[in-house]
KEBA-442896 format. One line per 3 residues: number of its first residue (from 0); their letters; for each residue x negated, y negated, z of C-alpha. Coordinates in steps of 0.25 Angstrom, whole numbers, padded with zeros to 4 digits, always signed. Example, Ala and Ser with C-alpha at 12.3 -4.5 7.8 and 13.67 -1.06 7.14 Angstrom:
BEGIN
0) AS) -0049/+0018/+0031 | -0055/+0004/+0029
% end
This chain:
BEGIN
0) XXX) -0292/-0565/+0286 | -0279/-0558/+0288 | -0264/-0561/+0280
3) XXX) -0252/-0559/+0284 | -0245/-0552/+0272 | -0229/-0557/+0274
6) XXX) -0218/-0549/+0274 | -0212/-0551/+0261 | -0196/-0552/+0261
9) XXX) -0193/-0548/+0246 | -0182/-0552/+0237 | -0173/-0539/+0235
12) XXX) -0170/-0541/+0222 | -0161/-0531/+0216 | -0160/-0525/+0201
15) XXX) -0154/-0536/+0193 | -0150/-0534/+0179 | -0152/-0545/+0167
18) XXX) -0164/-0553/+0160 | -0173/-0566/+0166 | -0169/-0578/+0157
21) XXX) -0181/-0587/+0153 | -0177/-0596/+0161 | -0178/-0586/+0172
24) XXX) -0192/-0583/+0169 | -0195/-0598/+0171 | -0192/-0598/+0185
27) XXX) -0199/-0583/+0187 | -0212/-0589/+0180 | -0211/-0601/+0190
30) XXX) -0213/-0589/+0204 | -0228/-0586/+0205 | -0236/-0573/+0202
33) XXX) -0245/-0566/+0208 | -0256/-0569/+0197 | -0253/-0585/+0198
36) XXX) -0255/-0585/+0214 | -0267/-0572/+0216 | -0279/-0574/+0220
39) XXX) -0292/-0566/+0215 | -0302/-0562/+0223 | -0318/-0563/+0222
42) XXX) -0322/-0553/+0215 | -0309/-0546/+0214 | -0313/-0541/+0200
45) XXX) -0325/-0534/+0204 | -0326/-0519/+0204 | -0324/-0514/+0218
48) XXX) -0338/-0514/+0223 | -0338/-0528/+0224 | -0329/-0530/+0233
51) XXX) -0334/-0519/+0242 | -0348/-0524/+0243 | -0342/-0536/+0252
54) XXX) -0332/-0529/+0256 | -0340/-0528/+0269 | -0340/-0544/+0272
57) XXX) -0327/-0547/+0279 | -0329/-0558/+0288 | -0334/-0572/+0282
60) XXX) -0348/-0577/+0286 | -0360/-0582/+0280 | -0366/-0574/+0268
63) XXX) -0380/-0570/+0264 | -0387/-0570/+0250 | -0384/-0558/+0242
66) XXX) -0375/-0552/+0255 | -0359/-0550/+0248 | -0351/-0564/+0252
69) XXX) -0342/-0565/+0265 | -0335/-0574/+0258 | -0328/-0566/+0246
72) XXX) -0322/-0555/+0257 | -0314/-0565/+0264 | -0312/-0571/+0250
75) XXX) -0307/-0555/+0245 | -0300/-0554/+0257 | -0292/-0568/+0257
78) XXX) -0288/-0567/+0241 | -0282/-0554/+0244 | -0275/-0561/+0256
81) XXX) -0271/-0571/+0248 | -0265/-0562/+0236 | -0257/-0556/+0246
84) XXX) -0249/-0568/+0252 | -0247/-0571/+0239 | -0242/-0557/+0233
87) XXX) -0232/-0557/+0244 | -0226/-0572/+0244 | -0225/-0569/+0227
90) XXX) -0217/-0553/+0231 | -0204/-0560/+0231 | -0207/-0567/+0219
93) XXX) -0210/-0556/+0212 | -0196/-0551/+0214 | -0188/-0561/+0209
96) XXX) -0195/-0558/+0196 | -0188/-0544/+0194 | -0174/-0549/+0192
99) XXX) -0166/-0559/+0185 | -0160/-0570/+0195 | -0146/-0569/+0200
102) XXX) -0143/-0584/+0199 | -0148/-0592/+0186 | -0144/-0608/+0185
105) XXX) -0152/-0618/+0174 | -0163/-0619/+0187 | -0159/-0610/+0197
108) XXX) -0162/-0595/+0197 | -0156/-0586/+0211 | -0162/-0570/+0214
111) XXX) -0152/-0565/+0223 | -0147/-0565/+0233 | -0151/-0550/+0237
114) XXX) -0153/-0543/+0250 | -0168/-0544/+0252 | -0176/-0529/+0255
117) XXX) -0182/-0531/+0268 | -0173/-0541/+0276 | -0160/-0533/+0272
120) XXX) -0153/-0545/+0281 | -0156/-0555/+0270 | -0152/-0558/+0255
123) XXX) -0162/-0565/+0247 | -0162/-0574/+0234 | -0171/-0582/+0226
126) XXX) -0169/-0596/+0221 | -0177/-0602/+0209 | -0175/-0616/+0207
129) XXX) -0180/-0626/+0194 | -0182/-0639/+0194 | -0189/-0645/+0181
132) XXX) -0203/-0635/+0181 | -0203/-0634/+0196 | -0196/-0621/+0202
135) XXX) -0192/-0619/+0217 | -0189/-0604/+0225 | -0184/-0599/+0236
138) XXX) -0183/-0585/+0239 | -0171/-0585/+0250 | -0164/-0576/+0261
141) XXX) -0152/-0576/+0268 | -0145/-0567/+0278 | -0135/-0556/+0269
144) XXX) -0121/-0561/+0268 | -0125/-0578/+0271 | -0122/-0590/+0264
147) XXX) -0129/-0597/+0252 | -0132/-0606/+0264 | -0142/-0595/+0270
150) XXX) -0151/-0596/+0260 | -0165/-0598/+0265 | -0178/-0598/+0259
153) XXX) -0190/-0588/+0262 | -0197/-0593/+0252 | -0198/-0605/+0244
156) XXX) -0208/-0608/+0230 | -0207/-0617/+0220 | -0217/-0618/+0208
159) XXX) -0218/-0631/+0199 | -0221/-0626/+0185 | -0233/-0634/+0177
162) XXX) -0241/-0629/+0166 | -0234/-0615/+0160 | -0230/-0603/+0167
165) XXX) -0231/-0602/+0182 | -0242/-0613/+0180 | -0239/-0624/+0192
168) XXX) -0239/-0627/+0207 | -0230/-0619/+0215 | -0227/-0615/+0230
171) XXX) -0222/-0602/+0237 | -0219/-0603/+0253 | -0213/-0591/+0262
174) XXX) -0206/-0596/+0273 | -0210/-0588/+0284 | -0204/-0595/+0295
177) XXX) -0190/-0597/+0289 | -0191/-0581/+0286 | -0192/-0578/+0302
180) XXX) -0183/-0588/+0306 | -0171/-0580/+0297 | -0174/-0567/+0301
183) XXX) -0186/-0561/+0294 | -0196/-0554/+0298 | -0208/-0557/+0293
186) XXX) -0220/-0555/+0303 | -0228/-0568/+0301 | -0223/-0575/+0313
189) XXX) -0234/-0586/+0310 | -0230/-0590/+0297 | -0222/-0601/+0295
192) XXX) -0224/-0601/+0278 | -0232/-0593/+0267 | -0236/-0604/+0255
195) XXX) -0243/-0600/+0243 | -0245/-0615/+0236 | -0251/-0612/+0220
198) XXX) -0254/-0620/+0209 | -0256/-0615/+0195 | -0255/-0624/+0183
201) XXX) -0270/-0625/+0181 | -0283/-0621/+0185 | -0288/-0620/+0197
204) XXX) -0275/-0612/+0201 | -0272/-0613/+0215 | -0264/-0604/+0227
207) XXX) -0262/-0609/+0242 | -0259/-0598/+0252 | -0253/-0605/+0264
210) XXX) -0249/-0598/+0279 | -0241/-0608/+0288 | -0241/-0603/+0301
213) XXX) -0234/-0607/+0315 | -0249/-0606/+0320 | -0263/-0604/+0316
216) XXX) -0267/-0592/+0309 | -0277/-0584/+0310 | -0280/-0583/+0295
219) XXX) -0281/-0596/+0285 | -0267/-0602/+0282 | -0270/-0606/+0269
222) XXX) -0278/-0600/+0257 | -0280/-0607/+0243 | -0284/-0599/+0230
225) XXX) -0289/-0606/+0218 | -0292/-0600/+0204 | -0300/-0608/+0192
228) XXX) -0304/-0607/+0178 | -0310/-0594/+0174 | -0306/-0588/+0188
231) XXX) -0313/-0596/+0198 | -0306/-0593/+0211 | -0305/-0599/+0225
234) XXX) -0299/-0597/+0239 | -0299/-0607/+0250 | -0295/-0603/+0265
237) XXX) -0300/-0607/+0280 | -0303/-0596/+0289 | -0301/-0598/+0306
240) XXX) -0310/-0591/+0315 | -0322/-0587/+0306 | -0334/-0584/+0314
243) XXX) -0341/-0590/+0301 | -0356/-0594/+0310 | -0361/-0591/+0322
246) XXX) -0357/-0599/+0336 | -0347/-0601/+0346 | -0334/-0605/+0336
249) XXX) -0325/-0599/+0323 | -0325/-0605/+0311 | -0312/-0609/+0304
252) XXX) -0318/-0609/+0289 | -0315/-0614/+0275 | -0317/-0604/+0263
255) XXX) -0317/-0608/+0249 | -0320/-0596/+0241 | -0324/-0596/+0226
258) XXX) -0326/-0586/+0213 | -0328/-0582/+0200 | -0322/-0571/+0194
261) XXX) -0334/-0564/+0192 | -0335/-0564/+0209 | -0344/-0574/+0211
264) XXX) -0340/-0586/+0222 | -0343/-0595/+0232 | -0336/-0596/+0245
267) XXX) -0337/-0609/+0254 | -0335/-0612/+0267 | -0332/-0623/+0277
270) XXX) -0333/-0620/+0291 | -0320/-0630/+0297 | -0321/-0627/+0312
273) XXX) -0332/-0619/+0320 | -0348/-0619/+0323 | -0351/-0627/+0313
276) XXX) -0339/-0634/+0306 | -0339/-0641/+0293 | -0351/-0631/+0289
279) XXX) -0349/-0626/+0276 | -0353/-0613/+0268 | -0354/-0608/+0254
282) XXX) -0360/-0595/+0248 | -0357/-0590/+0234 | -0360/-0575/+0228
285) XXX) -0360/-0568/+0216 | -0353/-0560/+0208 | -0356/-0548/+0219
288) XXX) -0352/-0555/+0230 | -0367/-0557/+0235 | -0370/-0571/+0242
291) XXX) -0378/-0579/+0233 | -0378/-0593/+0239 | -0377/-0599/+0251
294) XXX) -0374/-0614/+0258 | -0374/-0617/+0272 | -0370/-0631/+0276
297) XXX) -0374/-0629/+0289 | -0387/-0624/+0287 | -0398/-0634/+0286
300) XXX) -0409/-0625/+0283 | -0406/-0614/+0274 | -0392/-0621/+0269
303) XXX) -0392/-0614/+0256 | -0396/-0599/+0253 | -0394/-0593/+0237
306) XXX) -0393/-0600/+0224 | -0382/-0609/+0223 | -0381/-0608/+0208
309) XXX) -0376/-0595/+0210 | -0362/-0600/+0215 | -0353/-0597/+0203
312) XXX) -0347/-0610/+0196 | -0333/-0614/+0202 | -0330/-0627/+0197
315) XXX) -0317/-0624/+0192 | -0310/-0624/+0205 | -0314/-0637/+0207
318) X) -0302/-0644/+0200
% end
């Protein structure tokens, strides 16, 4: 599974003196962090060894008993994926944090206009605005020298505020296509849209990763991370063209990934077009990333393999 890490057009913002208000801080608490939207990773807390004793495993296929999981590798693989579509949509954000806005009004806060670093054709300015507990923004661009008029929006979030501090549902799109069609150059000619959908007032927490493309890709188009009471975690995607079983077809496949903090998990898969569609698969592993149990809808004789008990409890993601 390949990304496409975007090219990231930063607000320029330039040394500004003066203080943030309260009030001003209520707006900044409503843009997402890192920590509310990041994803962990099985076993991301073990000492190095771990990983490297499944480092080996890259493609996913069926497991053995006592053999390291295929599953956690792609798992590894597409966290880290995950965390980097998400470090890079949040980059801008980040800046708006490091200076008082230019603009203040009772609901209304402006950053800008300034010419932005890397399209040196183009200002920028970003737009907060509040409505009760909910808060929209738009980070914006327009040619150096143009109207108010000009103004259009690269990227667009809102965030509804419900239960403290950046604790709600809220959205952040990068408008792509638009981007193009202005004049930037950004290199992800499929792409219409970047989303990133999250949900954060209570637990399970919940972050959408979403490509929208002009055509098919050839990696998922959406990926969903979920974390629980006492760090429980899951990771949802489809994979296209997996040669998961042997025969004459692919495998398009739906991966549900899940774990402990301790690096015990369960991955379970569904097979959705291919040899044998609707089949369904599930092996869970230990705290060493050994295979401890196995189920194989498809096969009749031998359909279980391992101890099933030893599939760690992940009854708090069922909410």
């Amino acid at each position: 599974m390949r990304h496409l890490v975007p090219v990231f057009l930063c607000l320029a913002l330039a040394a500004c003196g003066g203080d943030f208000s309260n009030d001003d801080l209520e707006f900044l608490n409503a843009l997402p962090q890192r920590e509310d939207l990041a994803a962990t990773v099985p076993g991301q807390d073990k000492e190095a060894g771990w990983s490297a004793r499944i480092a080996g495993k890259t493609s996913l296929a069926v497991g053995r008993l006592g053999a390291p999981s295929g599953i956690i590798v792609d798992t590894n693989e597409t966290g880290r994926r995950f965390n980097e579509v998400v470090d890079s949509m949040l980059a801008s954000l980040e800046n708006i944090r490091s200076a008082p806005p230019t603009e203040r009004e009772p609901d209304r806060r402006v950053w800008g206009p300034y010419p932005d670093r890397r399209e040196r054709r183009f200002e920028a300015r970003f737009v907060m605005t509040r409505e009760g507990e909910r808060f929209d923004y738009q980070l914006q661009y327009r040619r150096a020298g143009e109207g108010d008029d000009a103004w259009w929006s690269f990227i667009v979030g809102s965030f509804q505020a419900n239960g403290g501090i950046r604790k709600g549902e809220g959205s952040l799109i990068l408008e792509l296509r638009r981007a193009r069609e202005k004049g930037f150059i950004l290199g992800l000619d499929l792409l219409e849209r970047e989303e990133i959908h999250y949900k954060t007032r209570e637990l399970p927490t919940s972050v959408s990763v979403v490509f929208v493309s002009m055509q098919p890709l050839l990696l998922p188009s959406k990926y969903t991370y979920r974390q629980g009471e006492g760090g429980v975690a899951e990771m949802t995607f489809e994979l296209q063209g997996t040669d998961f079983v042997a025969g004459g077809l692919l495998e398009d496949v739906a991966l549900t990934t899940r774990w402990a903090p301790d690096g015990r998990g369960s991955g379970s898969l569904k097979i959705l077009k291919g040899d044998i569609q609707g089949a369904e698969y599930k092996e869970c592993w230990d705290n060493g990333g050994r295979v401890t149990f196995i189920a194989r809808s498809w096969d009749f004789i031998n359909p279980t393999e391992g101890v099933r008990s030893t599939c760690p409890d992940m009854t708090a993601l069922d909410r």
